[in-house]
C-alpha positions, 0 to 999 in steps of 0.5 A, spaced: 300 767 620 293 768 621 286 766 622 280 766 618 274 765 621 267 763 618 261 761 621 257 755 619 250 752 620 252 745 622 257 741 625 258 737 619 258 742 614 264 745 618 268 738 618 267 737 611 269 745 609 275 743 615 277 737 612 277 740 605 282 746 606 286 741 611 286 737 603 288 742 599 294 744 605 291 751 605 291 751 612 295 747 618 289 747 623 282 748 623 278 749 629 270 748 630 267 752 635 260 752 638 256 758 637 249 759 642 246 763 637 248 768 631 244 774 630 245 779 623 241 783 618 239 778 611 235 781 606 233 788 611 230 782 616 235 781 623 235 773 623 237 768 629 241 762 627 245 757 631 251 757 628 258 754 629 264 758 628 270 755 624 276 758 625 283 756 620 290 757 622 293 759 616 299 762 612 298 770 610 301 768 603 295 763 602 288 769 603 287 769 596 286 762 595 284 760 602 278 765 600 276 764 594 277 756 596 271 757 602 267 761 597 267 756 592 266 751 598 262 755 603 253 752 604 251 760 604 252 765 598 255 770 602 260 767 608 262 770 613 270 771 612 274 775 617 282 774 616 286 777 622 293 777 622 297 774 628 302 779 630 305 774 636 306 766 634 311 763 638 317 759 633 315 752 633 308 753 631 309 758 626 315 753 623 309 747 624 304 751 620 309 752 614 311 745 614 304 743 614 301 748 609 304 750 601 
């Protein structure tokens, strides 16, 4: 199992991305986590962007199409995508996640 994270710029653009994965079965649970305020680099300039966070529980066999999916989805050219591995997941989510995921 892992967990992708990726920021979003609205609360409806992280439903519509979570229920779009959620769809596709590349995930078993989306999660939409308030964020205050996102400060990166753009372009040689620091921004500052209220964001949301979106975090998506899926199957580590599933990081290729699960990316290419959010790249394709995604509102910015250039989404933030982090995928961490979960090394301890307890057996009966785990079994969940597969059950629910292709």
């Amino acid at each position: 199992m892992m967990l992708v994270l990726t920021t979003l710029p609205s609360y409806m653009s992280a439903e519509s991305l979570a229920s779009k994965i959620l769809d596709a079965k590349l995930a078993a649970c989306c999660s939409i986590l308030r964020m205050e305020r996102s400060m990166y680099r753009w372009k040689g300039k620091v921004r500052k962007e209220s964001e949301l966070l979106l975090m998506i529980k899926a199957r580590k066999s599933s990081y290729p199409k699960l990316e290419a999916f959010i790249k394709k989805n995604h509102p910015h050219k250039c989404p933030e995508i982090v995928a961490l591995a979960a090394s301890k997941v307890s057996k009966d989510y785990k079994k969940w996640l597969y059950s629910e995921t292709r």
